[in-house]
C-alpha positions in Angstrom: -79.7 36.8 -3.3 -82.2 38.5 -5.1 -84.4 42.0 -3.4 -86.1 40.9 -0.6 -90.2 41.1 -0.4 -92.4 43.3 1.8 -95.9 42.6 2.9 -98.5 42.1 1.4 -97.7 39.0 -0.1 -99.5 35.4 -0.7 -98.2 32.0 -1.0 -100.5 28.9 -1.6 -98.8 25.9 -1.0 -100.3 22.7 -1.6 -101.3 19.7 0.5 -100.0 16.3 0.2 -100.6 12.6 0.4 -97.8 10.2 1.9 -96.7 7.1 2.1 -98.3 5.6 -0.7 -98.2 2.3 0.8 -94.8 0.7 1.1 -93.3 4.2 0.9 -93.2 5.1 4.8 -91.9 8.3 6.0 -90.1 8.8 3.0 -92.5 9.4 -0.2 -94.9 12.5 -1.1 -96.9 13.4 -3.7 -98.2 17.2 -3.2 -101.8 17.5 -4.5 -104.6 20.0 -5.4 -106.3 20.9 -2.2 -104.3 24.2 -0.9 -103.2 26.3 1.9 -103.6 29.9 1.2 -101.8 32.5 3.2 -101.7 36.2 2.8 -99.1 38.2 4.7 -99.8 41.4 5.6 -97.9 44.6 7.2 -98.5 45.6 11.0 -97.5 48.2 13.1 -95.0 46.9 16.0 -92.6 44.3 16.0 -93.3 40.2 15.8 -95.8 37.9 14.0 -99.4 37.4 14.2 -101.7 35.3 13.1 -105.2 37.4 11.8 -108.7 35.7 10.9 -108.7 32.6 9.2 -111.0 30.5 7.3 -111.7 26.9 5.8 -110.0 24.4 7.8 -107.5 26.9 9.2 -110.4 28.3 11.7 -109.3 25.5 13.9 -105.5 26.5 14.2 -104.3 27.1 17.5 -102.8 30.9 17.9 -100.0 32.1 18.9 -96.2 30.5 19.4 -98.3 27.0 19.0 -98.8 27.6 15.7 -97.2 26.2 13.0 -97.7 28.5 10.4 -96.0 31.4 12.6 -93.3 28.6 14.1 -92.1 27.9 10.4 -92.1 32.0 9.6 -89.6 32.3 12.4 -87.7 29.4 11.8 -86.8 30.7 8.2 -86.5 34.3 9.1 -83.8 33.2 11.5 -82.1 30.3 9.1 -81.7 33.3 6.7 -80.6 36.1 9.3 -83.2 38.1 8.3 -85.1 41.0 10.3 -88.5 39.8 11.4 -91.0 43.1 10.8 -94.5 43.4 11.9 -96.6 40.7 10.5 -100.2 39.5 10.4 -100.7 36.6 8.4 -104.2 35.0 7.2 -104.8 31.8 6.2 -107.5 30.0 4.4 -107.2 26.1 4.0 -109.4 23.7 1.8 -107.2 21.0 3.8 -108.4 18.6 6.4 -107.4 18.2 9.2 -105.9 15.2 10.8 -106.0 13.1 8.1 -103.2 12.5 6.8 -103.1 14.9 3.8 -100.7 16.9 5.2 -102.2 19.8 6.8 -99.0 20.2 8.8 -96.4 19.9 6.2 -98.4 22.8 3.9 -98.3 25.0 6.9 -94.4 24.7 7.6 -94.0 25.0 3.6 -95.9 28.2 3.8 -94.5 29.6 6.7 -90.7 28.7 5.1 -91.9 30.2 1.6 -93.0 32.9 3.1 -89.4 33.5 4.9 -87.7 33.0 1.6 -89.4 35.9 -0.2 -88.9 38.1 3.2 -84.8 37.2 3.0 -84.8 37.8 -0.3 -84.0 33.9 -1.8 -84.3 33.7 -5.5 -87.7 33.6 -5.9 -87.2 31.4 -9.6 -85.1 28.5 -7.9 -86.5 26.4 -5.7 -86.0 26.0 -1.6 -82.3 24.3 -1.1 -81.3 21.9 1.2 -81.4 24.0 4.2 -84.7 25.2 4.2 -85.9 21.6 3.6 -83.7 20.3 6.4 -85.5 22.8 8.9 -88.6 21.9 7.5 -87.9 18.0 8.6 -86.5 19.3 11.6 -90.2 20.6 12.3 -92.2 17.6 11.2 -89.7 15.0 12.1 -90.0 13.4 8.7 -89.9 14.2 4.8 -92.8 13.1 3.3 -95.3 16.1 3.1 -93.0 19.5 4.0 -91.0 18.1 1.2 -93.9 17.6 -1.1 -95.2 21.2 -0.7 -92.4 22.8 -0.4 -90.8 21.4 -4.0 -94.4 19.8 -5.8 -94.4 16.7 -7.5 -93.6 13.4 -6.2 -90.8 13.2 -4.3 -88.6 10.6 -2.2 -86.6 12.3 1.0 -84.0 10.5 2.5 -82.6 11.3 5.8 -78.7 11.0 5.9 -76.2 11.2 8.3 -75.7 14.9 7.7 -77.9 15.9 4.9 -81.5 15.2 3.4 -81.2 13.4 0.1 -84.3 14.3 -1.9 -84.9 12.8 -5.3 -88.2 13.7 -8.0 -89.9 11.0 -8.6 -91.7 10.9 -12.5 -95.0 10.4 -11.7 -96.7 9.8 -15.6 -99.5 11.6 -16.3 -102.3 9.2 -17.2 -102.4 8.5 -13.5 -105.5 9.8 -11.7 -105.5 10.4 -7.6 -109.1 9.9 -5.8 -109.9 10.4 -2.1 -111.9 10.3 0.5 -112.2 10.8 4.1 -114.4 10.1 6.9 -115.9 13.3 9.8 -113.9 11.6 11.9 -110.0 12.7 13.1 -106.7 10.8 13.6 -104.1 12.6 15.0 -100.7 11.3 14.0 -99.8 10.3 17.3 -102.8 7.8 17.9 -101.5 6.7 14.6 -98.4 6.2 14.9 -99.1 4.1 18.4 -100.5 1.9 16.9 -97.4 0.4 15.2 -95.9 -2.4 17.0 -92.0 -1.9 18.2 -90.8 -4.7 16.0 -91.9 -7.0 12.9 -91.1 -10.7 11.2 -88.4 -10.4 8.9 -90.3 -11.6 5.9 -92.9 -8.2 6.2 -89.4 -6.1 6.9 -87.9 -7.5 3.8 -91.1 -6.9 1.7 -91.5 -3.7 1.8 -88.3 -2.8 -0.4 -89.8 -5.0 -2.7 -92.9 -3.5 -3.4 -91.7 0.3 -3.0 -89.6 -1.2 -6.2 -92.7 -2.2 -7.6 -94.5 1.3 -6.6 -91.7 3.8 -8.0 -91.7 2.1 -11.4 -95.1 1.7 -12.0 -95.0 5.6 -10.7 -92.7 5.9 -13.5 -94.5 3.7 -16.1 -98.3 4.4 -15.6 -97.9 0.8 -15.0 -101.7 -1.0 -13.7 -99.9 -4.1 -12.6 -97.1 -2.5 -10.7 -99.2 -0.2 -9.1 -101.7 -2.4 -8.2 -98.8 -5.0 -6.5 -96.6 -2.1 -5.9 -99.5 -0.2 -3.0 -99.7 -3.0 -0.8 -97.4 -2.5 2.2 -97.0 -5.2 5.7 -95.4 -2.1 7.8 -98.1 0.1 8.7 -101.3 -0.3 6.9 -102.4 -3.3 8.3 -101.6 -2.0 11.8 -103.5 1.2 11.2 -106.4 0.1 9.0 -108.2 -1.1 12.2 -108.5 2.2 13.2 -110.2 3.9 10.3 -113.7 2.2 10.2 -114.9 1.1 6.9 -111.5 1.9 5.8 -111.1 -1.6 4.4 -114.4 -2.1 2.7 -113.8 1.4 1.3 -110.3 0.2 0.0 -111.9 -2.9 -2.0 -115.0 -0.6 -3.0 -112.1 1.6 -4.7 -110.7 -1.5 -6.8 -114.6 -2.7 -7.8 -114.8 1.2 -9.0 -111.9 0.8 -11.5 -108.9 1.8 -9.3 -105.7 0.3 -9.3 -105.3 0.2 -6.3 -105.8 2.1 -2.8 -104.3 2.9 0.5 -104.2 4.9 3.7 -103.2 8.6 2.8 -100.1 9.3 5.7 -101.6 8.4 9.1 -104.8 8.7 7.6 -108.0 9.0 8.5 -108.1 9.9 4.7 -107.0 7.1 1.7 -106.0 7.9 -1.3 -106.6 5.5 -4.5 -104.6 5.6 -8.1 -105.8 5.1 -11.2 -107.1 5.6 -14.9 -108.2 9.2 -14.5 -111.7 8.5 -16.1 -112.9 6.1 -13.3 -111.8 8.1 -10.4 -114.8 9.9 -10.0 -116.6 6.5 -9.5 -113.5 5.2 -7.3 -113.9 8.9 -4.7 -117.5 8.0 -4.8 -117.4 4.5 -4.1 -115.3 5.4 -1.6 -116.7 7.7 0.3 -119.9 5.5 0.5 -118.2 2.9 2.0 -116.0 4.6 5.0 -118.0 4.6 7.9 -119.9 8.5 8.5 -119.0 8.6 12.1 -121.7 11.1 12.8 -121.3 13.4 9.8 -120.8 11.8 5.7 -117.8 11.1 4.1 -116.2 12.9 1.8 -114.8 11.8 -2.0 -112.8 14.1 -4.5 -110.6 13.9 -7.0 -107.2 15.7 -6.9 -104.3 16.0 -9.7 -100.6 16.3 -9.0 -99.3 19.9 -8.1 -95.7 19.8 -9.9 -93.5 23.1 -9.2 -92.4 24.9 -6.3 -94.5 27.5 -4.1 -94.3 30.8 -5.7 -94.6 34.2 -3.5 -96.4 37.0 -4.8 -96.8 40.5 -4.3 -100.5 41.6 -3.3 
């Protein structure tokens, strides 16, 4: 244990991208679009949650809220007194689109409750704070991405989370883009049928083989065999609309390959960093507006751990 922090501090914590194709539930990558959130003293007892900003403004207050939930879940893991807290938030992440707005915020909440406990703030979070962290979200993928960086591969055991780094090489660059328009997980995740042929089952593993060494590699072919998945993106490209026309307008830029980012409504496309401008463009200009335009950018891997610091 090291001396435990008082307010004010900060933590940014990065969001994420999931999935990856053929990698459901189970692979992350944490990427350069951030949470911010400033923790500051009160009088009184309990937590707070002050003015926020960005996408944050559209949190829901109170013991709904994530942020707050994830703050209390680590203050009580570590048996640590909860003072009086008001925390802030600012987040350039969207919402409901599957670039883990959710797993940042319980990343957050549980960095936040390390520093408070008094964790060693040079080692990253152990198994225990990442297994309350899939107790929140109910899978891996993101919390574990933002709360360790990088790409990373959890596993749900029998008794444990098993969570290996994945090398990611660095001439890989990430584009993405998203449409004005929302998909909650939930509508997502209903539209997966209850079972699937056995050839689709069986070729998944295949090409999450394909994925994690062209990952490894920097690999074009790999990558570009290794993103398609038969488990959920088919199922849930219907809903996204232009989503497939904006996948093939991400190849014709340059891109290895593309695919829906989590539960989308966002996709995220991989490849040689000097096209992906064109490839978040492209993109962009081919998901339907829904009302309001699209949205491109390019993002870079986050690699390290959340760090807490003193305001």
């Amino acid at each position: 244990m090291s001396a435990a922090l008082s307010p004010p501090l900060q933590v940014r914590v990065p969001g994420s991208t999931s999935n990856l194709g053929p990698g459901f539930d189970c692979l992350g990558l944490a990427l350069s679009i951030y949470l911010t959130v400033e923790c500051l003293p009160r009088e009184g007892d309990g937590i707070e949650l002050g003015p926020c900003s960005g996408t944050a403004k559209s949190w829901p207050g109170g013991e709904d809220n994530l942020l707050i939930q994830a703050l209390r879940r680590g203050l009580q893991g570590f048996e640590a007194r909860t003072p009086g807290i008001e925390l802030r938030a600012h987040s350039e992440i969207p919402v409901a689109r599957g670039l883990g707005s959710s797993g940042a915020a319980i990343a957050a909440g549980l960095s936040l409750a390390r520093a408070l406990a008094g964790e060693n703030p040079d080692q990253p979070p152990g198994p225990d704070v990442l297994q309350w962290a899939l107790e929140m979200e109910g899978h891996p993928d993101n919390s574990t991405a933002s709360l360790l960086g990088g790409c990373t591969l959890g596993v749900p055991l029998a008794t444990d989370l098993r969570v290996v780094q994945q090398e990611f090489h660095p001439s890989i660059g990430i584009a993405l883009a998203w449409p004005a328009t929302c998909l909650t997980t939930e509508a997502s995740r209903s539209a997966l049928p209850d079972t699937l042929p056995h050839a689709d089952a069986s070729e998944n593993p295949r090409r999450l083989a394909l994925l994690l060494e062209g990952l490894r590699k920097g690999d074009a072919q790999l990558l570009r065999e290794g993103l398609l998945d038969r488990l959920h993106v088919p199922y849930r490209l219907p809903l996204i609309p232009g989503g497939k026309a904006a996948m093939e307008a991400a190849c014709r830029a340059g891109a290895y390959g593309a695919t829906i980012s989590g539960s989308g409504s966002a996709l995220v496309s991989l490849g040689p960093k000097d096209r992906m401008e064109a490839v978040a463009e492209a993109m962009a200009a081919a998901l339907d507006p829904g009302g309001a335009p699209a949205e491109g950018k390019v993002v870079e891997i986050v690699r390290g751990f959340p760090r807490v610091t003193i305001l």
